[in-house]
C-alpha positions in Angstrom: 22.3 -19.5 -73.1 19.6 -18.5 -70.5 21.3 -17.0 -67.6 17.9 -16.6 -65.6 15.1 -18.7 -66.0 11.9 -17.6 -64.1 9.0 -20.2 -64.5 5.6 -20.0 -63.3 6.5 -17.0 -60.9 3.3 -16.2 -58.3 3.7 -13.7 -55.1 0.7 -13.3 -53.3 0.4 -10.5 -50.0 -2.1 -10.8 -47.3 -3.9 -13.8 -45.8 -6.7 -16.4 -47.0 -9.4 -13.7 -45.7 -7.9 -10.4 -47.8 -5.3 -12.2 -50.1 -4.1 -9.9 -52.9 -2.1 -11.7 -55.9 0.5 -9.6 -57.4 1.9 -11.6 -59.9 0.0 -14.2 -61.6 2.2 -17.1 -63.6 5.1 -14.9 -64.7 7.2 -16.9 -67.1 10.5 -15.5 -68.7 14.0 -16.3 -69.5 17.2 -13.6 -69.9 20.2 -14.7 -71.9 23.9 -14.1 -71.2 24.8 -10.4 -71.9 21.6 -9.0 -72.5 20.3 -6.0 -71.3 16.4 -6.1 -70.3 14.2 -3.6 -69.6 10.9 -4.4 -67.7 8.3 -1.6 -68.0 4.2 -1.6 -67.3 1.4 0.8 -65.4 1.6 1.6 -62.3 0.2 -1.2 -60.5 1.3 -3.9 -62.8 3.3 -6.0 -60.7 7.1 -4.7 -62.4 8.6 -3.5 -59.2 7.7 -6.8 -57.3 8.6 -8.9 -60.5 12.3 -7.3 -59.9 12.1 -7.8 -56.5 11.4 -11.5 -56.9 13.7 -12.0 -59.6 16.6 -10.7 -57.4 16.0 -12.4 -54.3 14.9 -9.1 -52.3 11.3 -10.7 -51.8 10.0 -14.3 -51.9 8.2 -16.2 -54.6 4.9 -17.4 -53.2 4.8 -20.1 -56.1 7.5 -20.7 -59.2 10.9 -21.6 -59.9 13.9 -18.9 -60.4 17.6 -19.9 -61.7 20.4 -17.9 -62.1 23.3 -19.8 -63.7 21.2 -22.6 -63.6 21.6 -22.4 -59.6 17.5 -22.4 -58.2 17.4 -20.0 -55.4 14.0 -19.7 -54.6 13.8 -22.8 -51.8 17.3 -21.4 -50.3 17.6 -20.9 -46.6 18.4 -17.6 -45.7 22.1 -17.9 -44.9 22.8 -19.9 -48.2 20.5 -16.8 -49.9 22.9 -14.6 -48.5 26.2 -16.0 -49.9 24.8 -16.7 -53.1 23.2 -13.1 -53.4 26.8 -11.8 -52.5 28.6 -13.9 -55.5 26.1 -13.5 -58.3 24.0 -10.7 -57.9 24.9 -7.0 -58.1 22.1 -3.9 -57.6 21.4 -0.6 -58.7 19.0 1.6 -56.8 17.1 4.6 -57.2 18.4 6.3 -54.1 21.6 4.8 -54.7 22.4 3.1 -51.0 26.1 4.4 -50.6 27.8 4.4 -47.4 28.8 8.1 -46.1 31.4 7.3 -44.1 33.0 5.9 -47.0 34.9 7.2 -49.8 34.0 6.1 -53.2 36.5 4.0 -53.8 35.4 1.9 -50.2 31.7 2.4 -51.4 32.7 0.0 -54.5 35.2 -1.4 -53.0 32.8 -3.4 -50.3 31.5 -6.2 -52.8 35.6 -7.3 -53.4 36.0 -7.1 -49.9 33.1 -9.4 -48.8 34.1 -11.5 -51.0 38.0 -12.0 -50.3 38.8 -10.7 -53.9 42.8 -10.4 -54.0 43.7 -7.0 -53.1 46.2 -6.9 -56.5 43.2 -8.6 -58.2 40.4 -6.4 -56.2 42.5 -3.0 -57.3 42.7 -3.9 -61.1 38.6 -4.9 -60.9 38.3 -1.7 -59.4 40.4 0.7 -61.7 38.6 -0.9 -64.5 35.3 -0.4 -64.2 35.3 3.4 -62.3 37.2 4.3 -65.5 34.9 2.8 -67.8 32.2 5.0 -65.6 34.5 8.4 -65.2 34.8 8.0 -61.7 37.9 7.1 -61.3 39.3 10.3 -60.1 36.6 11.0 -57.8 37.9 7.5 -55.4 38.6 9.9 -53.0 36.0 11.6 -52.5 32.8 11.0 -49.7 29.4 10.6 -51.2 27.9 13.8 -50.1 30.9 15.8 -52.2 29.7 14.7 -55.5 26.6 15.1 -57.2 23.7 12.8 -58.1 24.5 11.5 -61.6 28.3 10.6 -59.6 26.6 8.9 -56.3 24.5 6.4 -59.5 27.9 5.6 -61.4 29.7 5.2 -57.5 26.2 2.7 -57.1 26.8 1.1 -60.7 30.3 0.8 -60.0 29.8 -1.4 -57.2 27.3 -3.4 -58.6 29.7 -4.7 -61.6 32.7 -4.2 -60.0 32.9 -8.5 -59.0 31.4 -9.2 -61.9 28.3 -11.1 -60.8 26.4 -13.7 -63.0 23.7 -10.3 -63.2 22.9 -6.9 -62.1 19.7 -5.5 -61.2 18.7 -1.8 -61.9 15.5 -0.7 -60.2 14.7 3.2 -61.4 18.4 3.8 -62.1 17.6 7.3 -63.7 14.3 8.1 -61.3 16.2 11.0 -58.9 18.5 11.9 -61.8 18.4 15.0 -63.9 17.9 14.7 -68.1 22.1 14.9 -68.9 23.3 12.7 -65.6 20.4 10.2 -66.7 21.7 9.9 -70.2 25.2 9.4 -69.4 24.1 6.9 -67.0 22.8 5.0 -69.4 25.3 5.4 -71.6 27.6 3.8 -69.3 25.8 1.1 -68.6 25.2 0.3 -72.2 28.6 0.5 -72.8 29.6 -2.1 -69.8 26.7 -4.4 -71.0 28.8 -4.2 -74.6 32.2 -4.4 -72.9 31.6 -6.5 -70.2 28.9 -9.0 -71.5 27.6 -7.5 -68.3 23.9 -8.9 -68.2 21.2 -6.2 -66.9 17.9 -6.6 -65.8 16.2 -2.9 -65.1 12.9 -1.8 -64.5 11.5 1.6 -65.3 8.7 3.8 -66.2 10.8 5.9 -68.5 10.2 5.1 -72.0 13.8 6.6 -72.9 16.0 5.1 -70.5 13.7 1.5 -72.0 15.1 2.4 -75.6 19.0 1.5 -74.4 17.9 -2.1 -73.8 18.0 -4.8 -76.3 14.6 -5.9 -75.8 11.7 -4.8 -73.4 9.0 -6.6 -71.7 5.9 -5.1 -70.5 4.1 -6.5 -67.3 0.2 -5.4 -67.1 -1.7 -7.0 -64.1 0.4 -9.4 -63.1 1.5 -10.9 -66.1 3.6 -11.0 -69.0 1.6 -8.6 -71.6 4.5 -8.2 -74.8 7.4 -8.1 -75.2 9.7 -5.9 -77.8 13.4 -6.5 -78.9 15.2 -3.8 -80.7 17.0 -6.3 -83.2 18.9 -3.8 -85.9 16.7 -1.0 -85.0 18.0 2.3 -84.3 17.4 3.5 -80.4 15.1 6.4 -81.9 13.2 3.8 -83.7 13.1 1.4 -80.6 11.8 4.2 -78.7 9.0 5.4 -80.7 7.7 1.2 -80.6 7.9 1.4 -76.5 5.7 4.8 -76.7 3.5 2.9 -79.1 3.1 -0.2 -76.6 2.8 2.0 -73.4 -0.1 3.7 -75.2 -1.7 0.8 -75.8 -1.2 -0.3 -72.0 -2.2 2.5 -70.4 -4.0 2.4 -67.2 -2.8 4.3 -63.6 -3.4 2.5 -60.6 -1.2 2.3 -56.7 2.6 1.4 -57.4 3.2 -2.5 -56.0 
């Protein structure tokens, strides 16, 4: 069952006299408990592809559905609470709060949501433990390291279980060994949790945990790869392969 369903996605920047177009007629579906990697040049359109996807940025043309819910013609207000029920992020620079402990940091989605506090505690103690945070809760952001703030942000991404979480450079400020574990986790909650991910990166390594990987190249959909029974090792070595034969370094979008 598609979870997402993205047809005919444009996004175009500028005005009639100096109009850039970003993405050109994306098409792609995810399914329920997948975990996608998007990957392409720099330039390619991959980081505004994600933000369309996940309602940061507007679609200039196309349909998106998440749950068979269409977003893209929401108002903001209705965006909002949607975005708050069935979305869950993952940033690079991780976006904690550092006035708040860890445990408030991944708390916040429960709370914004009315979650049960009995209910809200037992979503909580579940999935810091599946991440090894749990007896870091607390602690304040700036007492913990790098690879602890991206679990504290992954934490709080799956914590209310949203219809799908969106990773953008989940591993970019994180060192070889906190990267790895990362995505170990999140492999593990996509597994666990039927957790569905959708994560852009450059890194052909962090690309070889997903189950399938699709490469954007100016502004459209260029291949994709699924890893089927292949080992990671194997599935890495094919994104190498692809990436070589996209190529091509132009201004990040």
């Amino acid at each position: 069952m598609s979870i997402l369903e993205a047809k005919n996605i444009v996004k175009t920047y500028g005005n009639k006299w100096n109009r850039q177009e970003v993405l050109k007629g994306i098409d792609l579906d995810v399914e329920k408990g997948e975990f996608v990697g998007i990957m392409g040049p720099s330039g390619s359109g991959k980081t505004t592809l994600l933000n369309v996807l996940s309602s940061i940025d507007r679609v200039t043309q196309g349909s998106i559905r998440v749950e068979g819910k269409e977003f893209t013609r929401m108002k903001d207000k209705a965006l909002a609470e949607f975005r708050k029920r069935h979305l869950g992020f993952v940033f690079q620079d991780y976006h904690l709060l550092d006035t708040l402990t860890v445990k408030e940091n991944i708390m916040l989605p429960l709370t914004v949501n009315k979650i049960p506090k009995k209910e809200a505690q037992q979503m909580f103690e579940r999935v810091t433990k599946e991440l090894g945070i749990y007896d870091m809760k607390d602690k304040y952001p700036n007492q913990i390291s790098g690879g602890q703030k991206q679990r504290t942000s992954a934490a709080r991404a799956f914590v209310h279980q949203p219809s799908i979480i969106f990773a953008d450079e989940p591993t970019g400020a994180l060192d070889s060994k906190s990267a790895s574990d990362l995505l170990n986790k999140l492999s593990d909650l996509n597994a666990k949790l039927e957790a569905t991910i959708v994560m852009v990166t450059h890194d052909p390594l962090a690309a070889s945990y997903c189950s399938r990987v699709i490469f954007i190249k100016d502004g459209q959909v260029f291949t994709k790869l699924s890893r089927g029974e292949e080992s990671r090792q194997d599935f890495f070595q094919d994104i190498i392969k692809t990436q070589g034969v996209l190529g091509g370094v132009q201004h990040e979008l």
